[in-house]
Biopython code that builds the backbone (N, CA, C, O; Angstrom):
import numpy as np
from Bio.PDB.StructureBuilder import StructureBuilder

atoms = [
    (1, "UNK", "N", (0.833, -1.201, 0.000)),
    (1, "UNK", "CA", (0.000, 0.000, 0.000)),
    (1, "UNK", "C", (0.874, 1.259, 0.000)),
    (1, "UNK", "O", (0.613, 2.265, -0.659)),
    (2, "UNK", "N", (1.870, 1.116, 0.752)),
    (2, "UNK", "CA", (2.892, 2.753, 1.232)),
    (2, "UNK", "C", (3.585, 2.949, -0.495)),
    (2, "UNK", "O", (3.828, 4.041, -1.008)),
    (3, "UNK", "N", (3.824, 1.435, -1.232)),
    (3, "UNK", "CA", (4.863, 1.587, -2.615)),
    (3, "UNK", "C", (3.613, 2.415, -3.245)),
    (3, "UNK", "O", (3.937, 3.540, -3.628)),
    (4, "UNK", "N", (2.301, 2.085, -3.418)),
    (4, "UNK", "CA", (1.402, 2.746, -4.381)),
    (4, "UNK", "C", (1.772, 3.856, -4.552)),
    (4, "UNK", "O", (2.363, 4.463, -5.445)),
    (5, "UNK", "N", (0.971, 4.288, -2.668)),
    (5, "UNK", "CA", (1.187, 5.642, -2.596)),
    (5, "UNK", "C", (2.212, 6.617, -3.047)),
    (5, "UNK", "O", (1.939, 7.603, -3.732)),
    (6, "UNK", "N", (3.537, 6.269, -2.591)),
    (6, "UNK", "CA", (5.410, 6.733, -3.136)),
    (6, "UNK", "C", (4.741, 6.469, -5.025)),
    (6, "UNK", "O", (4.049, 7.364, -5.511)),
    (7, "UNK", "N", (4.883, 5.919, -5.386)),
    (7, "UNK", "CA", (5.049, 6.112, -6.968)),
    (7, "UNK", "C", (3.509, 6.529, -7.295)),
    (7, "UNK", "O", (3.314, 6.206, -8.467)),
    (8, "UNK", "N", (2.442, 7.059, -6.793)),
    (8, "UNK", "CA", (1.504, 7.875, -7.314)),
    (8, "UNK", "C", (1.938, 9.267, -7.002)),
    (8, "UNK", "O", (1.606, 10.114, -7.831)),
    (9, "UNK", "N", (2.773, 9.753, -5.722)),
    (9, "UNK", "CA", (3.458, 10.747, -5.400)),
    (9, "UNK", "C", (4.238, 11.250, -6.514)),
    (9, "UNK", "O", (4.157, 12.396, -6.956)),
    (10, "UNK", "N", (5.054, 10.266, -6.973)),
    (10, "UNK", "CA", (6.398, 10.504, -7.790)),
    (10, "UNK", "C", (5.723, 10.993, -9.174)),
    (10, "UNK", "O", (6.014, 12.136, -9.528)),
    (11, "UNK", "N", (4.663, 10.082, -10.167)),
    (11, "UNK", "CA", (4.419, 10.161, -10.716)),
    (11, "UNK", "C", (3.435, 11.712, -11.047)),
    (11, "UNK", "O", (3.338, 12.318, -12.115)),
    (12, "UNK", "N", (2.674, 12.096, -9.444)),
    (12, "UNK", "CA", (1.850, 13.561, -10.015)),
    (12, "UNK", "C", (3.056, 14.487, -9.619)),
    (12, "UNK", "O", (2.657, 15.651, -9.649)),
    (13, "UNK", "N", (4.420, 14.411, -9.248)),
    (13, "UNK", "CA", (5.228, 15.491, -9.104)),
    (13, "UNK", "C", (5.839, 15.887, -10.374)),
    (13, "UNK", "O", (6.110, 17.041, -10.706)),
    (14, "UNK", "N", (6.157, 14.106, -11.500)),
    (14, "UNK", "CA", (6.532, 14.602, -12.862)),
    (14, "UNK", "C", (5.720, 15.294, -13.573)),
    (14, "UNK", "O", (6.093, 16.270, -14.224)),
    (15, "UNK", "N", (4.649, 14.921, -13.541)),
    (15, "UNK", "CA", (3.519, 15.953, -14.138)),
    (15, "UNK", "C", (3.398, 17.025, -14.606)),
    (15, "UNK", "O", (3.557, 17.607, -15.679)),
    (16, "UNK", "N", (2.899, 17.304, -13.031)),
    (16, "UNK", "CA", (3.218, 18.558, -12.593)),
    (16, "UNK", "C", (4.430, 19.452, -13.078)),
    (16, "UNK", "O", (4.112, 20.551, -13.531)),
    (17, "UNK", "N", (5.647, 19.164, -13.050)),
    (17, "UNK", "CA", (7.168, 19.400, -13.336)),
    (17, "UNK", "C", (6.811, 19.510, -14.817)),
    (17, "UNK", "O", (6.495, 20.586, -15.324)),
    (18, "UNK", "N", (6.869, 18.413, -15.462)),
    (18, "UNK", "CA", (6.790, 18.639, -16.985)),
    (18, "UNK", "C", (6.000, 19.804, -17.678)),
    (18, "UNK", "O", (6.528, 20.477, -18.562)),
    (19, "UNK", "N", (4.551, 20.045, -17.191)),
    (19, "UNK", "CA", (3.133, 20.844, -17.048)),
    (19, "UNK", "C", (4.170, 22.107, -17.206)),
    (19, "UNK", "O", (4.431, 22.821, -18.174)),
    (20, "UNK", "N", (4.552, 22.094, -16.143)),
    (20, "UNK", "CA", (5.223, 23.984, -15.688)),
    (20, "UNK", "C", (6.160, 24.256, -16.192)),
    (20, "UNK", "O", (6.507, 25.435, -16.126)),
    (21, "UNK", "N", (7.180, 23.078, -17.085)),
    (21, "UNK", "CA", (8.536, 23.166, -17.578)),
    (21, "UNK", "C", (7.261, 23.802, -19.241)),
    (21, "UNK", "O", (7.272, 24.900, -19.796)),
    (22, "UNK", "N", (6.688, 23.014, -19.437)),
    (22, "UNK", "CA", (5.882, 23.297, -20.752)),
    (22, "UNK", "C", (5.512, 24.506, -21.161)),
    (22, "UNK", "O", (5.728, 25.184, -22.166)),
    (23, "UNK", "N", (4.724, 24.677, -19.874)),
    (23, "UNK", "CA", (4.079, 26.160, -20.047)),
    (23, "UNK", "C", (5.130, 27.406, -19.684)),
    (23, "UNK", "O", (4.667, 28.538, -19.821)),
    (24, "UNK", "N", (6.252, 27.304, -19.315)),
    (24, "UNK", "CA", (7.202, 28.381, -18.769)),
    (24, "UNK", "C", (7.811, 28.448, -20.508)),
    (24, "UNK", "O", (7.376, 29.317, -21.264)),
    (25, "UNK", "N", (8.741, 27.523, -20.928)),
    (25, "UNK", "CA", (9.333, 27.333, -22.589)),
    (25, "UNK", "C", (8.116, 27.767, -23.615)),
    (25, "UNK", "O", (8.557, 28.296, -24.636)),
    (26, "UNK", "N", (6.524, 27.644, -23.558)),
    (26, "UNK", "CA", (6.212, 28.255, -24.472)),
    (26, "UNK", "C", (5.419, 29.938, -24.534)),
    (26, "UNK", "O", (4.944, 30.642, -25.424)),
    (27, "UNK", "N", (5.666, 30.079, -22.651)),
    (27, "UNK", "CA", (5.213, 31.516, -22.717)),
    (27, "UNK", "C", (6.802, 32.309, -23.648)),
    (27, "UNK", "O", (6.831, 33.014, -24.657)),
    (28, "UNK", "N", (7.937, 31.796, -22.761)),
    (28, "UNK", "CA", (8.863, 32.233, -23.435)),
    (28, "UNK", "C", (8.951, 32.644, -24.897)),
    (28, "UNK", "O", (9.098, 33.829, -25.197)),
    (29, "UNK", "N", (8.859, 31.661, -25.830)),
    (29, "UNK", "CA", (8.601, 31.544, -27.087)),
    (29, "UNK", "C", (7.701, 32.815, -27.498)),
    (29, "UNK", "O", (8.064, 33.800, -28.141)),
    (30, "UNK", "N", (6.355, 32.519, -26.923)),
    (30, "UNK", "CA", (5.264, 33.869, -27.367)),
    (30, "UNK", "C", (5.993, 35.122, -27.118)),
    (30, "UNK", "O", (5.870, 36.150, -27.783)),
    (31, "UNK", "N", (6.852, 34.929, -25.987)),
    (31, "UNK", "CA", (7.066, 36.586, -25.686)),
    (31, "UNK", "C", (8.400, 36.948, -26.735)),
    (31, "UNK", "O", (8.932, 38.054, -26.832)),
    (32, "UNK", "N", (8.715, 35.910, -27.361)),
    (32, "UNK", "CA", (10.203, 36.616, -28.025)),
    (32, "UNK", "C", (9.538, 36.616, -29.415)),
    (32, "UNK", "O", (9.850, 37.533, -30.175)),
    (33, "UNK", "N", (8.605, 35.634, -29.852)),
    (33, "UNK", "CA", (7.558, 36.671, -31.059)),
    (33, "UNK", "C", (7.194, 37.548, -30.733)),
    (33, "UNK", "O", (7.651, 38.399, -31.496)),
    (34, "UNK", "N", (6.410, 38.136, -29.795)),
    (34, "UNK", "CA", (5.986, 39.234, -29.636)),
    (34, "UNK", "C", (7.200, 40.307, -29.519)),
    (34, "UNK", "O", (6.706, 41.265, -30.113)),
    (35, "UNK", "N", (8.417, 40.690, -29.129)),
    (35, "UNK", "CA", (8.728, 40.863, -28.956)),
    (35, "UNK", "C", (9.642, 41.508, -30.388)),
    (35, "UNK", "O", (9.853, 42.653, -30.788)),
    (36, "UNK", "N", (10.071, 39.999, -30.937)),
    (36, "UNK", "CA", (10.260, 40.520, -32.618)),
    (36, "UNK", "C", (9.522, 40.997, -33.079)),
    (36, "UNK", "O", (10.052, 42.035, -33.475)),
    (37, "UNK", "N", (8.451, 41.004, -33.388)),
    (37, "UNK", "CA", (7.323, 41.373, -33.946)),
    (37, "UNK", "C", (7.343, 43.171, -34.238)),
    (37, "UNK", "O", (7.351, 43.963, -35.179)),
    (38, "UNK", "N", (7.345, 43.151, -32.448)),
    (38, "UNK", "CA", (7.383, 44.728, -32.370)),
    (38, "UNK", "C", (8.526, 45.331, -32.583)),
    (38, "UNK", "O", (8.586, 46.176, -33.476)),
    (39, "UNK", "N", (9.527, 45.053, -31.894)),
    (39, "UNK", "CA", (10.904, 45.734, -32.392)),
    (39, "UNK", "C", (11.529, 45.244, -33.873)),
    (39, "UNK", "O", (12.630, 45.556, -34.327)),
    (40, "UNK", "N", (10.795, 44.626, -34.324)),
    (40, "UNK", "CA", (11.638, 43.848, -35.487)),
    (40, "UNK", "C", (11.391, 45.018, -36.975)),
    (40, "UNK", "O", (10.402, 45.748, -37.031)),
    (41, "UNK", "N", (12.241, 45.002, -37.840)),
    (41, "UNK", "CA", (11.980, 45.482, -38.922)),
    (41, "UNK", "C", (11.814, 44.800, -40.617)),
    (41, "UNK", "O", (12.215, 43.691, -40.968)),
    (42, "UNK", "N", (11.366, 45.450, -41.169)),
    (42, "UNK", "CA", (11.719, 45.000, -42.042)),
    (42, "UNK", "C", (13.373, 44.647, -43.199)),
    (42, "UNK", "O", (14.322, 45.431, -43.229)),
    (43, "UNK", "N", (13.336, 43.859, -43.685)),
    (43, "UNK", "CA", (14.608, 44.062, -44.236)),
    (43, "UNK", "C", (14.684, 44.536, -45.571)),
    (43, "UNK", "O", (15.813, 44.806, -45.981)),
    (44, "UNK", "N", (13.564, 44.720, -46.457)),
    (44, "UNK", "CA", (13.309, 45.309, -47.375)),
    (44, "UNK", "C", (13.319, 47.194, -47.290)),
    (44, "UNK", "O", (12.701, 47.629, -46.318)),
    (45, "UNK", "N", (13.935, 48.214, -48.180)),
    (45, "UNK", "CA", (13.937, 49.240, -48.154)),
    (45, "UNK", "C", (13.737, 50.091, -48.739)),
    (45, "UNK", "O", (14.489, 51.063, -48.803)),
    (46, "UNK", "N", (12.150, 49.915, -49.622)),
    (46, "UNK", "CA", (11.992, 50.607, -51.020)),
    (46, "UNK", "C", (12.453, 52.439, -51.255)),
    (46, "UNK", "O", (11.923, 53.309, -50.563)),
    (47, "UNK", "N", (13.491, 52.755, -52.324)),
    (47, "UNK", "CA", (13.788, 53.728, -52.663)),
    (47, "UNK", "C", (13.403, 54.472, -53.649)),
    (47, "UNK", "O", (14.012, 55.313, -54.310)),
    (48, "UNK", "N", (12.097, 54.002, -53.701)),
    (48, "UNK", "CA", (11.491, 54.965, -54.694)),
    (48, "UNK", "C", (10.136, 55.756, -54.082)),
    (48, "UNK", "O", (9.893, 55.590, -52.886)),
    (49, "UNK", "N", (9.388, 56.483, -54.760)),
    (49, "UNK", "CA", (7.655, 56.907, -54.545)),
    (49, "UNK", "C", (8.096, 57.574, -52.473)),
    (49, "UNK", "O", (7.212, 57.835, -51.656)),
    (50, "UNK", "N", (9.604, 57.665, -52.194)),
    (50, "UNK", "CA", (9.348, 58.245, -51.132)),
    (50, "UNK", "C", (9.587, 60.036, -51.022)),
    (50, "UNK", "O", (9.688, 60.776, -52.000)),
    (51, "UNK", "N", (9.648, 60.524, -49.373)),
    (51, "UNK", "CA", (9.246, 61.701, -49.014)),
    (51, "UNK", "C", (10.542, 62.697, -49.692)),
    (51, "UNK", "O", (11.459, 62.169, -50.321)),
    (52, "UNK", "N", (10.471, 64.184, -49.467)),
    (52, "UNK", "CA", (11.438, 64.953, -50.201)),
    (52, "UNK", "C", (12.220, 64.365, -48.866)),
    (52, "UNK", "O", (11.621, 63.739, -47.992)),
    (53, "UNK", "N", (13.885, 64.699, -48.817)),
    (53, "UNK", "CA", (14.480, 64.574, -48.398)),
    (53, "UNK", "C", (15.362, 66.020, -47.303)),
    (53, "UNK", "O", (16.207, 66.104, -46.412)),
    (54, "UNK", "N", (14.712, 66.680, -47.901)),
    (54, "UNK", "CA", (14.992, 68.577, -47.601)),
    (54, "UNK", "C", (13.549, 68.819, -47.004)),
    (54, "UNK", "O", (12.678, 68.077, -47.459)),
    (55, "UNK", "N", (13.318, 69.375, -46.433)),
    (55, "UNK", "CA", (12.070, 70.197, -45.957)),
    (55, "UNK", "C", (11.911, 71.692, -46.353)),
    (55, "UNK", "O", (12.761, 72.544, -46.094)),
    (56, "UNK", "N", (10.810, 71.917, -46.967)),
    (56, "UNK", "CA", (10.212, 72.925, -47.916)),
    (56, "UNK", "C", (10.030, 73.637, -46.778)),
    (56, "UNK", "O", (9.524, 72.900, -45.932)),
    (57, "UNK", "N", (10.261, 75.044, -46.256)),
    (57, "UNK", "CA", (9.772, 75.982, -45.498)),
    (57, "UNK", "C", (9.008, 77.411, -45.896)),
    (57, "UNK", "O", (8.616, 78.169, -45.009)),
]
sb = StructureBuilder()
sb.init_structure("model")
sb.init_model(0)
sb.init_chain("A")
sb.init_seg("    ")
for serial, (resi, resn, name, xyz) in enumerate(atoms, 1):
    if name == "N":
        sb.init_residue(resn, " ", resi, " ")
    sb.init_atom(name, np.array(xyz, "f"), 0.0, 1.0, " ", f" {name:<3s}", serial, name[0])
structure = sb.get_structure()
């Protein structure tokens, strides 16, 4: 009866462990898309159809 108990213990602590290892690695993930996302640029730099370069006063 005490072995059940010990390896039903063991077994909801991996769980658990794995659960929180899971969800910690893919908030991570979201936040470094988000993150590129916003600070990120483009790498394209079209040089044409743009603004004067002098300001007209």
């Amino acid at each position: 009866m005490r072995t059940k108990v010990i390896v039903i213990a063991i077994a909801t602590i991996l769980v658990a462990g794995s659960a929180g290892a899971w969800l910690l690695v893919s908030e991570k993930r979201a936040a470094q898309e988000r993150r590129q996302e916003f600070f990120g640029s483009t790498k394209e730099f079209p040089t044409t159809g743009g603004q004067k370069m002098k300001p007209e006063w």
